[in-house]
C-alpha positions in Angstrom: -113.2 83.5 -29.8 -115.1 86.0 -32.3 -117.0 89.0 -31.5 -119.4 87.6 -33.0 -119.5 84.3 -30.6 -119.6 86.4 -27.3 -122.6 86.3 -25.0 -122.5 89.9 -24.2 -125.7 89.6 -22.2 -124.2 86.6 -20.3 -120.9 88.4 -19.6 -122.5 91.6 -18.3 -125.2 89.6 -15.9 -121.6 88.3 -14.3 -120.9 88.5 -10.6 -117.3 90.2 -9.5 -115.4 88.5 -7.2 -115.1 89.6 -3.8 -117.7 91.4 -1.9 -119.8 94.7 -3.6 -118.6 97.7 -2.2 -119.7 99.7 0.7 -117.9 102.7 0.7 -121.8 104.7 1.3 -123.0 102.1 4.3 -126.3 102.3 2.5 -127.3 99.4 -0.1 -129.9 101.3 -2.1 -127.5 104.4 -2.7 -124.7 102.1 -3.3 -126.9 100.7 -6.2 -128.1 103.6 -7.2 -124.8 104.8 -7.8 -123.5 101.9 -9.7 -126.4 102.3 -12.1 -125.8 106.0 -12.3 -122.1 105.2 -13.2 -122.7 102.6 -15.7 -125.3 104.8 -17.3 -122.4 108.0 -17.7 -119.9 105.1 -18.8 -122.3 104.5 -21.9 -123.1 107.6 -22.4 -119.6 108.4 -22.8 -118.9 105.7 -25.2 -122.1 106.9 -27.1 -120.2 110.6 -26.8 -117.2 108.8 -28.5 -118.9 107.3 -31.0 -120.7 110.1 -32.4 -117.7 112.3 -32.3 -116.1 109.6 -34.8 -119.1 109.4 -36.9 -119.1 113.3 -37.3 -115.3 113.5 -38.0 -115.8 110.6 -40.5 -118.7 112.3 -42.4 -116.1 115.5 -42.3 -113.5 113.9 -44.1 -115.2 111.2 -46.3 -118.7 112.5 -46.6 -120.1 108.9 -46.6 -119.3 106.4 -44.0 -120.0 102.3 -43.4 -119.9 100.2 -39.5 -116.5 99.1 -40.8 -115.4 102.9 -40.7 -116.4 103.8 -37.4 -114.7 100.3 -35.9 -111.8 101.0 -37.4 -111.6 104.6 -36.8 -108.3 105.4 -34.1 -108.8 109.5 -33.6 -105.0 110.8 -33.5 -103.4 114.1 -33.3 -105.9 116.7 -32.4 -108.5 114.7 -32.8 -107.5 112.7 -29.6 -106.8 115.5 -28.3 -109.8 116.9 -28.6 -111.9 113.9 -27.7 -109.4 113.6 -24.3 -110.6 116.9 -23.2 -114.0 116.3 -23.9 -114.3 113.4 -21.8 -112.2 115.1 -19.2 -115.3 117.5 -19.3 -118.0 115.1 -18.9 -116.6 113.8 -16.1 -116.3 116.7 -14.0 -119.6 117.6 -14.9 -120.9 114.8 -13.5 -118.3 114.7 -10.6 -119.4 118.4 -9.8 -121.4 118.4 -6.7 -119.0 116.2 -4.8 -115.8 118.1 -5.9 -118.2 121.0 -4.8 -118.1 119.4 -1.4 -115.0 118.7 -1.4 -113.2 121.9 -1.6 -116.2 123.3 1.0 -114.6 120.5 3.4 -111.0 122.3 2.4 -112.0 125.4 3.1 -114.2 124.6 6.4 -112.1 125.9 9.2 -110.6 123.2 11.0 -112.4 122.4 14.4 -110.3 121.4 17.8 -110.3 118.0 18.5 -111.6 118.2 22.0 -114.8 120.1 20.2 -115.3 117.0 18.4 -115.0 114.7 20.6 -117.5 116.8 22.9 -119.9 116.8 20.2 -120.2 113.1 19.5 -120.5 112.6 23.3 -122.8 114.6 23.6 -125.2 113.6 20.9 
């Protein structure tokens, strides 16, 4: 099989096995969010592919599609793009780390004060 003779259209309209997930109990934000991440996923190859165009231009001036397939960043390059996309995803993992550590650093409540306050609700 060639890149060329790949459906790409076909293969992403393809269901996953096994059930979708359900980890927010709420269909509509559980799609939301799997557009949302699909959306920073291209983004970030869109991120990686203009940081290779802009190296190749650096080093060679003038560049072709056969450049920028065959482009493999190494050294500090990699390095550099590593960090980058370590960036980008915390930025767009912020507000729940933010939660996160405010649920770390919450006080931790008695279990019996808990349990009184779903009873009683």
């Amino acid at each position: 099989m060639t890149e060329e003779s790949i459906d790409w259209i076909a293969r992403a309209g393809r269901r996953a096995k096994g059930r979708r997930p359900d980890t927010l109990h709420d269909y509509n934000a559980e799609r939301t969010l799997s557009i949302l991440l699909a959306v920073a996923a291209e983004v970030s190859v869109l991120k990686e592919r203009l940081d290779t165009v802009e190296r190749l231009l650096d080093t060679k001036g003038t560049i072709s599609r056969a450049d920028i397939e065959a482009y493999q960043p190494a050294g500090e390059a990699a390095y550099e793009r590593a960090v980058a996309t370590k960036e980008y995803v915390a930025r767009i993992m912020r507000g729940m780390q933010q939660e996160m550590e405010a649920m770390q650093a919450a006080p931790e409540r008695p279990m019996a004060e808990i349990s009184a306050e779903l009873r009683d609700s």
